[in-house]
N, C-alpha and C positions, 0 to 999 in steps of 0.2 A: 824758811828757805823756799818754800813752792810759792809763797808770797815774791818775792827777789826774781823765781824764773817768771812767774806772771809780767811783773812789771818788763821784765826784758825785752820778753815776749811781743808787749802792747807797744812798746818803745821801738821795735822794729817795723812793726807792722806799719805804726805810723809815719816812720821814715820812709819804707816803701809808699806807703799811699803819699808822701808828701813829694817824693822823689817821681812818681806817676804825675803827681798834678804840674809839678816843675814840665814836665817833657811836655802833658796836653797842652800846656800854657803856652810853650815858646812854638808847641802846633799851630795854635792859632795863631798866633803874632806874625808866623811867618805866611801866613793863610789870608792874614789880613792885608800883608805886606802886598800879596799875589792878586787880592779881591779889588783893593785901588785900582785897579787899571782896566777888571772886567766891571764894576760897580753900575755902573754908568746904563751899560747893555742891559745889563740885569733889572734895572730901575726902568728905564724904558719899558721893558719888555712887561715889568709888574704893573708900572703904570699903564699902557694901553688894556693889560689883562684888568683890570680894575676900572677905566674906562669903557670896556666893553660892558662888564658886569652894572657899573650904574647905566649905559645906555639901556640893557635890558631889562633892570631893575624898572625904568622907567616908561617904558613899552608896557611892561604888563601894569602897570600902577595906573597906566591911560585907559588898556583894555578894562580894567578894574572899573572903572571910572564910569566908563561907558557901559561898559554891562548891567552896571548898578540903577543908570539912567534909563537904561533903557526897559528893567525891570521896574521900577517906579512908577513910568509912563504907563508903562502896559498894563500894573495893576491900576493905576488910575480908571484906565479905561475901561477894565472889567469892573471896577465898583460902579462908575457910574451906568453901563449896562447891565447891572446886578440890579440898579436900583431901577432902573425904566422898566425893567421887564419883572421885577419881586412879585408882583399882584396878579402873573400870566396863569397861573397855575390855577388858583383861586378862581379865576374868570373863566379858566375855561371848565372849572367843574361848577359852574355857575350858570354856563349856558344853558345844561339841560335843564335849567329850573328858568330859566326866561322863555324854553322854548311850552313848555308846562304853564307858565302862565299865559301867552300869548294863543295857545288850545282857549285856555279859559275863560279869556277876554269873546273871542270866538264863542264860544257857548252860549256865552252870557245874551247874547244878543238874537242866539236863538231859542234858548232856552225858559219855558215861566217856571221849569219846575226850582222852587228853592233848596229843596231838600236834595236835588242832584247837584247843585250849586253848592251848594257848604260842601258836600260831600269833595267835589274834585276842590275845591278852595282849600280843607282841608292836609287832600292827600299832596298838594303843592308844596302846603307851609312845612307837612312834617320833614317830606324830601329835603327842601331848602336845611333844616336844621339836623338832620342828619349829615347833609356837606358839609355843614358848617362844624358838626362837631365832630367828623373825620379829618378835619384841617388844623384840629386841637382846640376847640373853640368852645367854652362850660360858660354855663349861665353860674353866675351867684345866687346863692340861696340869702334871701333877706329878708322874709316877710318872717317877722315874729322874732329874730333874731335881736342879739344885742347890738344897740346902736355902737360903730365902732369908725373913727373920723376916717384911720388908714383906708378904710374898705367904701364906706355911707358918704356919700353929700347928702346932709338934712336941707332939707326944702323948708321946713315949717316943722310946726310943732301943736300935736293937739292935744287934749284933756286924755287923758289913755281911762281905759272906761274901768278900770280895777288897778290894784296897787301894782302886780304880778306883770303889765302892761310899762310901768315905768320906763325910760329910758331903754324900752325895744322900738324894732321899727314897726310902725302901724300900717303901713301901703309904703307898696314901690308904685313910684310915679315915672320912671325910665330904671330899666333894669341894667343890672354889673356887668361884665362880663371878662373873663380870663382866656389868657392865651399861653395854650402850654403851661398853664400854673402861674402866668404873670399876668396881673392887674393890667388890663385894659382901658376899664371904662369904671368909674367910682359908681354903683348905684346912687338913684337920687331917690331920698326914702322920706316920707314924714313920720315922724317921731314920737313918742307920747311920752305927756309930762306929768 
């Protein structure tokens, strides 16, 4: 029996909701009857607002455009005064050691002692390679080491004077050199066979 009031129950419900969607339905109908005649205004008025929005859409799509250009350009132009001026730094910590030499040259021309000559000849070269290796700049270690192609250009090749000598390098004929831990320069080594 409480099954029979369910079903009633469900049976009504649905008529009212069916009987709701009846009245919303012939709402609109009559709504649409009323909308013909403002339709037109309405479209107009979406269409310009829609016109507006693509003319704006396409104002900033320009700006877009241009900003992009003109950020391209500009980095353009700092890479290539990145690259003119790269070696400024370098050079100018490079002067104090030309101005060092140019003392020495001077000396030299007044000077017979030798041994004050090596000496300031000396304290030039070390200066120089202290700049050089506060700029990140490490010599490679090669002499006696294992010949190695990534690292060695072999020049030649001599008789290595014990077995232990084999395929190491015998003389560095121009030395390696790294930058920041990246290969620069391959040493050029002769090699023993």
């Amino acid at each position: 029996m409480t099954d029979n009031k369910n079903a009633m129950n469900e049976n009504a419900d649905n008529l009212s909701q069916n009987e709701e969607m009846d009245e919303l339905s012939n709402m609109l109908n009559s709504d649409d009857s009323r909308a013909g005649t403002e339709l037109p205004e309405s479209n107009n008025d979406e269409v310009e607002k829609l016109q507006a929005e693509i003319a704006e859409l396409k104002d900033k799509h320009l700006r877009l455009i241009a900003e992009f250009d003109n950020f391209r350009r500009r980095t353009a132009k700092e890479r290539v005064e990145l690259t003119q001026t790269a070696g400024k730094d370098i050079l100018q910590s490079l002067l104090v050691v030309l101005d060092d030499v140019n003392r020495a040259a001077k000396q030299m021309e007044t000077t017979d002692d030798v041994a004050v000559l090596k000496e300031g000849i000396s304290l030039v070269f070390n200066k120089f390679k202290a700049i050089m290796q506060s700029k990140g700049l490490k010599e490679m270690e090669a002499q006696n080491a294992e010949f190695n192609a990534d690292l060695h250009e072999a020049i030649t090749e001599i008789p290595a004077p014990n077995a232990k000598m084999v395929g190491k390098v015998m003389d560095v004929v121009e030395q390696g050199y790294y930058l920041n831990d990246k290969l620069i320069r391959h040493a050029k080594v002769v090699v023993g066979k």
